[in-house]
mmCIF file of the N, C-alpha and C atoms, coordinates in Angstrom:
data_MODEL
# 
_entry.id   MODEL 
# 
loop_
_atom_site.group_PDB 
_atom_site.id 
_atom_site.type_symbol 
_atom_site.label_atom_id 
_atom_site.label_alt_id 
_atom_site.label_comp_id 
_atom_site.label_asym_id 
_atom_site.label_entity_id 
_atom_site.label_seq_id 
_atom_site.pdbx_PDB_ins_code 
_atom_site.Cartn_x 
_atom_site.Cartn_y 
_atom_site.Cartn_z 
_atom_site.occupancy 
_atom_site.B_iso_or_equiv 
_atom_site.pdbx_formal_charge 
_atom_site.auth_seq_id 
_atom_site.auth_comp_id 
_atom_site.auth_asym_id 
_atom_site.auth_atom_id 
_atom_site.pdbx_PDB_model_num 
ATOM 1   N N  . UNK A 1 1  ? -83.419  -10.910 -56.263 1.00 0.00 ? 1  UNK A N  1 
ATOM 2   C CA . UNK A 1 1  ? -82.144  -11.157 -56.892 1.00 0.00 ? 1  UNK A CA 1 
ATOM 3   C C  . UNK A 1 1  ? -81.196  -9.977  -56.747 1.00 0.00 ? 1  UNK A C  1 
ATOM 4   N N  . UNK A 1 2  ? -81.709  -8.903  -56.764 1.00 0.00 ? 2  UNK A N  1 
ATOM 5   C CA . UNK A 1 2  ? -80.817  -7.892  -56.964 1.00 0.00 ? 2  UNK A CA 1 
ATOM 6   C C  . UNK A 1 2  ? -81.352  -6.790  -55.713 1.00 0.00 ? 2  UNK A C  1 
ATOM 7   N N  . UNK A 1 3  ? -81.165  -6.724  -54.968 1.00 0.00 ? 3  UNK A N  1 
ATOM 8   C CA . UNK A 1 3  ? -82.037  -6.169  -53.459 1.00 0.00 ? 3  UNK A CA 1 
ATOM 9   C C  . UNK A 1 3  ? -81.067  -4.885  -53.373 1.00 0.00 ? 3  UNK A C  1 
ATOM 10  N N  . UNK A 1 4  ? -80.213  -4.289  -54.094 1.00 0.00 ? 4  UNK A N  1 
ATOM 11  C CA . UNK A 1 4  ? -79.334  -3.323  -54.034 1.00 0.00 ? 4  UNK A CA 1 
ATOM 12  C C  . UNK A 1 4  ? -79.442  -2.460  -55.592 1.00 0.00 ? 4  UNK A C  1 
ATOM 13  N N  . UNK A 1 5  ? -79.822  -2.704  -56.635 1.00 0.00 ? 5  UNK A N  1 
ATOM 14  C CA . UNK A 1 5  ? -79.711  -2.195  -57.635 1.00 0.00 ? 5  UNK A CA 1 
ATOM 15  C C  . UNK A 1 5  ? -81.271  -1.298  -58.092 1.00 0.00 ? 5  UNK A C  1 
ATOM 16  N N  . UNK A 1 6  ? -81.792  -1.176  -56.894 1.00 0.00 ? 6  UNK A N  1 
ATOM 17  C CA . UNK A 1 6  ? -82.580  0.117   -57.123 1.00 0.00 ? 6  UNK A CA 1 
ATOM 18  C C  . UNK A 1 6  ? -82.568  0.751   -58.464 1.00 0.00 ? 6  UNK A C  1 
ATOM 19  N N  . UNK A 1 7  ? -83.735  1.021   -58.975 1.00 0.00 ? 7  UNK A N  1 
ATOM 20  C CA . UNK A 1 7  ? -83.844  1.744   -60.239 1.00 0.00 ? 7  UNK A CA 1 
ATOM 21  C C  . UNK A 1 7  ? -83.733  3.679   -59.896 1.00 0.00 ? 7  UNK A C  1 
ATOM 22  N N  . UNK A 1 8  ? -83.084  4.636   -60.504 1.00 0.00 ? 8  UNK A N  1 
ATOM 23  C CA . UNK A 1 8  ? -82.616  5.594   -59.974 1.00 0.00 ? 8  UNK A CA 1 
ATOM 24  C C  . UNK A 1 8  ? -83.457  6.177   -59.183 1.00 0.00 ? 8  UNK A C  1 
ATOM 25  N N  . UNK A 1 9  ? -84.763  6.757   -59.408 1.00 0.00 ? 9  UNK A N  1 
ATOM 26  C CA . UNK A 1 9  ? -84.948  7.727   -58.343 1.00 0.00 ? 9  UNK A CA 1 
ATOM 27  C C  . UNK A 1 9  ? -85.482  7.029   -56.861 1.00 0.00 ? 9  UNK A C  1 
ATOM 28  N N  . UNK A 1 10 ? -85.279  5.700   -56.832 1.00 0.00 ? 10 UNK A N  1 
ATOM 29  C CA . UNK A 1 10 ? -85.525  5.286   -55.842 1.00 0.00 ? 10 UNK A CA 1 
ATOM 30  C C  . UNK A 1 10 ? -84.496  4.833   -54.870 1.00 0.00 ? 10 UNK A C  1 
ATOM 31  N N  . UNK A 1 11 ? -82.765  5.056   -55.355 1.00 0.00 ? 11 UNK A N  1 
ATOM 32  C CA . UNK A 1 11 ? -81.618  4.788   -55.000 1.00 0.00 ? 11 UNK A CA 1 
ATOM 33  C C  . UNK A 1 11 ? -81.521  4.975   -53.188 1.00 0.00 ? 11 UNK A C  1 
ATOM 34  N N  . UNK A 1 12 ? -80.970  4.082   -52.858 1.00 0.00 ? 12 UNK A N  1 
ATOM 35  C CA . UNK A 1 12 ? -80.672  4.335   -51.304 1.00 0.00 ? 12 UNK A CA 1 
ATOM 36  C C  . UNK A 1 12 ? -81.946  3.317   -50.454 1.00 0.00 ? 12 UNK A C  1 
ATOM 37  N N  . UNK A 1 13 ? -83.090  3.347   -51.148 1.00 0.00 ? 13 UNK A N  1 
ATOM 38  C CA . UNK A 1 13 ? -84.321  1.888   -51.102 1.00 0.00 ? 13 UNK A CA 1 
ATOM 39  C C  . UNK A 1 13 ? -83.751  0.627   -51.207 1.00 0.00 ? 13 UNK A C  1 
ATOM 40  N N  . UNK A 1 14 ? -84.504  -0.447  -50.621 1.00 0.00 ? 14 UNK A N  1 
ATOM 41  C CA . UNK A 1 14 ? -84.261  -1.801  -50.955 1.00 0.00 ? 14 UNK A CA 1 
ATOM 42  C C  . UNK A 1 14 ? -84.825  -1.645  -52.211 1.00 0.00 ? 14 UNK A C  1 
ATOM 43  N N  . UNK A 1 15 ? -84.828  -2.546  -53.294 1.00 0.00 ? 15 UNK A N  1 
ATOM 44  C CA . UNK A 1 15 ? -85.449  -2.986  -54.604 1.00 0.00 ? 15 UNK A CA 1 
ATOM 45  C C  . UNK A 1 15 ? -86.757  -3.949  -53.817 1.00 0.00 ? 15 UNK A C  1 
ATOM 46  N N  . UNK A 1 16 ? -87.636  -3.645  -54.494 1.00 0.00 ? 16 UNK A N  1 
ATOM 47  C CA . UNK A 1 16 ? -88.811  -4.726  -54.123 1.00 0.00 ? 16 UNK A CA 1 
ATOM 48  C C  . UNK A 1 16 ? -89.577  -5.000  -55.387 1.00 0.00 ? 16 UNK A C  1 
ATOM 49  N N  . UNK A 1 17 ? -90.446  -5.866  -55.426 1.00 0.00 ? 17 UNK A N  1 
ATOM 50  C CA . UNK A 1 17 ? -91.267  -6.275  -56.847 1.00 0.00 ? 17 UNK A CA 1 
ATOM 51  C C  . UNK A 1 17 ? -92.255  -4.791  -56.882 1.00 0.00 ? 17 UNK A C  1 
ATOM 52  N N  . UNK A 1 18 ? -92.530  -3.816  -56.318 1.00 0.00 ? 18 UNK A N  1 
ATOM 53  C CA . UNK A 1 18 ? -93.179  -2.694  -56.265 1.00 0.00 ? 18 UNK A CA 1 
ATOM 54  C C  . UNK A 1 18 ? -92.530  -1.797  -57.679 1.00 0.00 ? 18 UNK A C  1 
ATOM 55  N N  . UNK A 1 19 ? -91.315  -1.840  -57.992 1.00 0.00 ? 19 UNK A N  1 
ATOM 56  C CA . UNK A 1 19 ? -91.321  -1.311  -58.865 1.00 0.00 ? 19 UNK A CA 1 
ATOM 57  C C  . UNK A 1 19 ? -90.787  -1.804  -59.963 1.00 0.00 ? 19 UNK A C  1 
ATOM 58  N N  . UNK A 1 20 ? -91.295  -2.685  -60.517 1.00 0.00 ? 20 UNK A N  1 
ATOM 59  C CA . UNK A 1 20 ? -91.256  -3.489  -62.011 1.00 0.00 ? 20 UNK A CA 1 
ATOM 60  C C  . UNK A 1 20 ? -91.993  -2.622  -62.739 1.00 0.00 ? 20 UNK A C  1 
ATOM 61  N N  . UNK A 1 21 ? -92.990  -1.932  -62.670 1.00 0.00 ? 21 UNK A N  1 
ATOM 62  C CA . UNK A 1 21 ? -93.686  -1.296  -63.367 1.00 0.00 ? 21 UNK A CA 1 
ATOM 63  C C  . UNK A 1 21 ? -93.235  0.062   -63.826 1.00 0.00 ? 21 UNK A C  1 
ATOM 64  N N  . UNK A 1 22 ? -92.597  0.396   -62.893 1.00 0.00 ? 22 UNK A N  1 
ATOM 65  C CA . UNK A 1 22 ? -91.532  1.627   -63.302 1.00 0.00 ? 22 UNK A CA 1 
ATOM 66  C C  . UNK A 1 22 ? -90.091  1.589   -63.921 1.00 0.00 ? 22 UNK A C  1 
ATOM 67  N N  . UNK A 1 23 ? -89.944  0.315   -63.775 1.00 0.00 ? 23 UNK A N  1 
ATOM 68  C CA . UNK A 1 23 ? -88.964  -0.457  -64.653 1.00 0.00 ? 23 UNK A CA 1 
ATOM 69  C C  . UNK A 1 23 ? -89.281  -0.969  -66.221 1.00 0.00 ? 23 UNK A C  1 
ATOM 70  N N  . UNK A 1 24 ? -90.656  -1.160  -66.315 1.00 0.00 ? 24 UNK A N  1 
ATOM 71  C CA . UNK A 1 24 ? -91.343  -1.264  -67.174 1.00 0.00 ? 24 UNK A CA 1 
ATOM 72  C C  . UNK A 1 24 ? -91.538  0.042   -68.473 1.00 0.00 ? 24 UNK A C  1 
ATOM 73  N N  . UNK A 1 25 ? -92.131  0.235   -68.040 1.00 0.00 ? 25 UNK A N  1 
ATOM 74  C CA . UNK A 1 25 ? -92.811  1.846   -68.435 1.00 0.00 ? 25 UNK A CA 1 
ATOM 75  C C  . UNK A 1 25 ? -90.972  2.619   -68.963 1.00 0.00 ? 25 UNK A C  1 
ATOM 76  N N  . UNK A 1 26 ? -89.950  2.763   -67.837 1.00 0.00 ? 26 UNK A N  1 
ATOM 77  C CA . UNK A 1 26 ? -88.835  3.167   -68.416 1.00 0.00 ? 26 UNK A CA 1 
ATOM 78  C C  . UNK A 1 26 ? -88.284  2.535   -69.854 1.00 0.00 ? 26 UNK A C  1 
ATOM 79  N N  . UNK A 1 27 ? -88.168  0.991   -69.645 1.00 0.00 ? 27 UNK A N  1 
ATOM 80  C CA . UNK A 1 27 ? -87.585  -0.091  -70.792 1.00 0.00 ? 27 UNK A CA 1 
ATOM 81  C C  . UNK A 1 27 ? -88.626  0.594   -72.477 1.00 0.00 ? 27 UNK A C  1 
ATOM 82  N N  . UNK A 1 28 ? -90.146  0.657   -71.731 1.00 0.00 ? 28 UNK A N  1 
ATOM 83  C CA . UNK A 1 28 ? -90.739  0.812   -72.893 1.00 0.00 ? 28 UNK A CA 1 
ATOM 84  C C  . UNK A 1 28 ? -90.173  2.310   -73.499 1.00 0.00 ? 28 UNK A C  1 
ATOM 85  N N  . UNK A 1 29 ? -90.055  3.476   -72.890 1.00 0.00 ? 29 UNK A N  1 
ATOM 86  C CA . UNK A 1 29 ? -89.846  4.521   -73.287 1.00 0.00 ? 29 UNK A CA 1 
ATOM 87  C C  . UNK A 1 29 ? -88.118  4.317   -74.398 1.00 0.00 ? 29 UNK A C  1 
ATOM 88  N N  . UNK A 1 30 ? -87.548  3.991   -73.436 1.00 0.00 ? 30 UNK A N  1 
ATOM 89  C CA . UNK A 1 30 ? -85.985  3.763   -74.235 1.00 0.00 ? 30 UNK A CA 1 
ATOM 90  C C  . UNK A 1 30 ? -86.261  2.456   -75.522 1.00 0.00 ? 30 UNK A C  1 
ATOM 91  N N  . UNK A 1 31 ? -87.150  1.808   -76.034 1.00 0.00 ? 31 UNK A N  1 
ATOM 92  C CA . UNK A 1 31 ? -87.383  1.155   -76.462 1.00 0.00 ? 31 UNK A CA 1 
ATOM 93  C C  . UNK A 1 31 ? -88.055  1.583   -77.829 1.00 0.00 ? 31 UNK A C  1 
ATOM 94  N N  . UNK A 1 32 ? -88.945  2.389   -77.337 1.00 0.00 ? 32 UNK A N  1 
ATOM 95  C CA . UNK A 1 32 ? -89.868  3.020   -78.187 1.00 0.00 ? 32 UNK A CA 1 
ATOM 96  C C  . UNK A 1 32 ? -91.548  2.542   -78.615 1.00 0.00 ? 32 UNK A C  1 
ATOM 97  N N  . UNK A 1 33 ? -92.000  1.621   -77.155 1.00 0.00 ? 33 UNK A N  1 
ATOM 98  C CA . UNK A 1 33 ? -93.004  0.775   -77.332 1.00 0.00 ? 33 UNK A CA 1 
ATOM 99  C C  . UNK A 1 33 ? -93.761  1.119   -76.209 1.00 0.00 ? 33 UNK A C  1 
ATOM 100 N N  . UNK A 1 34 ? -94.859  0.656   -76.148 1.00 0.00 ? 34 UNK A N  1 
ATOM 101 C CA . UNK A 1 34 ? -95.778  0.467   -75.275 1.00 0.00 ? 34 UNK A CA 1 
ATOM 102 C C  . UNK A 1 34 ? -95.269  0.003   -73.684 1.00 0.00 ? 34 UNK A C  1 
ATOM 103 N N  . UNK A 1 35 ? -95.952  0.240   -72.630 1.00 0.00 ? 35 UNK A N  1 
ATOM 104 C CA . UNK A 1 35 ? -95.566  -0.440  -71.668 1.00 0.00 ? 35 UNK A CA 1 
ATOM 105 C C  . UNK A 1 35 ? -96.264  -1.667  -72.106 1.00 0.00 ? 35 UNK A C  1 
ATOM 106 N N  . UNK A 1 36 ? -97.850  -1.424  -72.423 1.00 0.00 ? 36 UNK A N  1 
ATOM 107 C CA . UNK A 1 36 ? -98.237  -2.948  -72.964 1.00 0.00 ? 36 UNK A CA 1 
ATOM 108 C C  . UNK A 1 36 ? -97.519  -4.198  -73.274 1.00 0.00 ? 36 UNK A C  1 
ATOM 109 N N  . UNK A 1 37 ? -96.764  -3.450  -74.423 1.00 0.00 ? 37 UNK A N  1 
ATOM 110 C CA . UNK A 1 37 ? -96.144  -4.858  -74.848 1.00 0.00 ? 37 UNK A CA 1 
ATOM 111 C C  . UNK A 1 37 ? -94.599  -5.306  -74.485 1.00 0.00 ? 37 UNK A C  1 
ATOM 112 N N  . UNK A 1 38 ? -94.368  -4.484  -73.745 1.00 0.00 ? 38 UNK A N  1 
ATOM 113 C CA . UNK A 1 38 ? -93.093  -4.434  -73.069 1.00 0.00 ? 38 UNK A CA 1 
ATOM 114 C C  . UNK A 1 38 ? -93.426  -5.617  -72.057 1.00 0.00 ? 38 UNK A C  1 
ATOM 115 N N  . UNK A 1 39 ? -94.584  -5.632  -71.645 1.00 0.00 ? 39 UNK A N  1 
ATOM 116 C CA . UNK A 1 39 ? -95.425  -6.725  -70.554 1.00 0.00 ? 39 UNK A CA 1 
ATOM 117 C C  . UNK A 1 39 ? -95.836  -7.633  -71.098 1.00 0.00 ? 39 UNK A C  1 
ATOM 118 N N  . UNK A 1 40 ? -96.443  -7.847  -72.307 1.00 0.00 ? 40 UNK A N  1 
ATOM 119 C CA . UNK A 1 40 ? -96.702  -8.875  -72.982 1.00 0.00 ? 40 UNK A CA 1 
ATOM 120 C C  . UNK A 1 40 ? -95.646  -9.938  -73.495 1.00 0.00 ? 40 UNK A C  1 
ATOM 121 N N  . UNK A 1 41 ? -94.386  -8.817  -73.881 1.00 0.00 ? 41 UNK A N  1 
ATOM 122 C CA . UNK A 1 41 ? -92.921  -9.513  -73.756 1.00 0.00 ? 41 UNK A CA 1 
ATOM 123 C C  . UNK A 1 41 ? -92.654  -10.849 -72.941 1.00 0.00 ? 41 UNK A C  1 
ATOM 124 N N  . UNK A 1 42 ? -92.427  -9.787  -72.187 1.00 0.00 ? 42 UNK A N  1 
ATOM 125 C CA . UNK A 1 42 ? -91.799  -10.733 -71.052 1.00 0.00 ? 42 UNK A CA 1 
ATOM 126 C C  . UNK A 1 42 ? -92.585  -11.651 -70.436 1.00 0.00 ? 42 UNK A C  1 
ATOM 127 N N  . UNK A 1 43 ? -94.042  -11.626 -70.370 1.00 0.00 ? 43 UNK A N  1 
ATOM 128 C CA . UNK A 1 43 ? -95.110  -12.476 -69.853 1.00 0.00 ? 43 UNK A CA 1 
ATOM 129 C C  . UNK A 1 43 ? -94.969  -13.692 -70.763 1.00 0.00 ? 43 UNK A C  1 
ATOM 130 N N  . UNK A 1 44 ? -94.621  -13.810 -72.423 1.00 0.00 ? 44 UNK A N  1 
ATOM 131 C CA . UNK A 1 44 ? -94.825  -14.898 -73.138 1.00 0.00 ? 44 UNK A CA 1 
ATOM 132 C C  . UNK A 1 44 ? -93.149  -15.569 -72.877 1.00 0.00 ? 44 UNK A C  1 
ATOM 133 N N  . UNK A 1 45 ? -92.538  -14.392 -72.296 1.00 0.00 ? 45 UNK A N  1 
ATOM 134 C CA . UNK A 1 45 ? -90.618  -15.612 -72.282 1.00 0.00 ? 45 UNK A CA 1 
ATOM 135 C C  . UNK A 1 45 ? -90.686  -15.801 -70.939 1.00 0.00 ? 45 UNK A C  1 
ATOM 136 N N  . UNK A 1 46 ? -91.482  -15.562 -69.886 1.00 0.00 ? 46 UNK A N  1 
ATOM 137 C CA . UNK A 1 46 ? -91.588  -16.335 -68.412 1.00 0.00 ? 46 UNK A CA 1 
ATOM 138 C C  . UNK A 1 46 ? -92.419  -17.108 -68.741 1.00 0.00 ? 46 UNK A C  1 
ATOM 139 N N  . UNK A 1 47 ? -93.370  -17.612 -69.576 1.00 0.00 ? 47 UNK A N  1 
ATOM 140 C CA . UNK A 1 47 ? -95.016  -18.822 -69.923 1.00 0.00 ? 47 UNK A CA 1 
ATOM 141 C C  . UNK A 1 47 ? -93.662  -19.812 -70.876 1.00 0.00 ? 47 UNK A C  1 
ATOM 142 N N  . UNK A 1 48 ? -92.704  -19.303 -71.439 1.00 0.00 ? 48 UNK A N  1 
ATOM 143 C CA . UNK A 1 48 ? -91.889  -20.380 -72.365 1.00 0.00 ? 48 UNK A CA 1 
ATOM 144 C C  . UNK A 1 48 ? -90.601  -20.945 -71.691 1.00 0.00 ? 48 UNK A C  1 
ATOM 145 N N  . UNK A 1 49 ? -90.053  -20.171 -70.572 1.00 0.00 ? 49 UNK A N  1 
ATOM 146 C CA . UNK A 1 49 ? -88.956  -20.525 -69.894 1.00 0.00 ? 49 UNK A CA 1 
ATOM 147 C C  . UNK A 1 49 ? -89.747  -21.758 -69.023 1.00 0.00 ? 49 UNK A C  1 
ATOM 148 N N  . UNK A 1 50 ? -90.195  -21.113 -67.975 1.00 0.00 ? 50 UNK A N  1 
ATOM 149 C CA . UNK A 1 50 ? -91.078  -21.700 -67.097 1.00 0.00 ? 50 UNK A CA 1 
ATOM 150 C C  . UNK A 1 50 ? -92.030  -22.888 -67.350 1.00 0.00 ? 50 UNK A C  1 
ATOM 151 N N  . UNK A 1 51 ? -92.514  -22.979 -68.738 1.00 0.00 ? 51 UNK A N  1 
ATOM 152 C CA . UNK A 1 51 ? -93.684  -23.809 -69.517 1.00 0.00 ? 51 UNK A CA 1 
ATOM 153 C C  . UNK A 1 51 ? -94.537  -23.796 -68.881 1.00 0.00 ? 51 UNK A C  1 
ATOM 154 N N  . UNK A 1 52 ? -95.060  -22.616 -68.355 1.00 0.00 ? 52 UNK A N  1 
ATOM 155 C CA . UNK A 1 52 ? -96.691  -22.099 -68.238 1.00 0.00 ? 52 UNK A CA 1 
ATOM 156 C C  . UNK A 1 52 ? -97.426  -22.449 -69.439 1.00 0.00 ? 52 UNK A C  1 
ATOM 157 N N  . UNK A 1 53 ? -98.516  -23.082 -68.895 1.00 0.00 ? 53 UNK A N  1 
ATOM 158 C CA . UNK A 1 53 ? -99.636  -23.238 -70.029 1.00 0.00 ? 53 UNK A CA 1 
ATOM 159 C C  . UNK A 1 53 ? -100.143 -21.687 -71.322 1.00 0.00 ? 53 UNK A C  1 
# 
């Protein structure tokens, strides 16, 4: 979706699904949570958007 909006220290890269996790881990820090559940998040609103079992 976004093949240009690189997360910063990777700027001037294509975006690839390689770094969700560092996208992750950031959200959790500014957040004040776990990466855990920063993942658990979003795993239960893609299983409810989607209607994954």
């Amino acid at each position: 979706d976004a093949p240009y909006l690189t997360p910063h220290p990777f700027r001037g890269k294509r975006n690839e699904p390689a770094y969700v996790a560092f996208v992750c881990e950031q959200l959790a820090q500014l957040r004040g949570v776990t990466s855990e559940e920063i993942a658990q998040a979003t795993t239960a609103v893609a299983q409810t958007f989607f209607a994954f079992p």
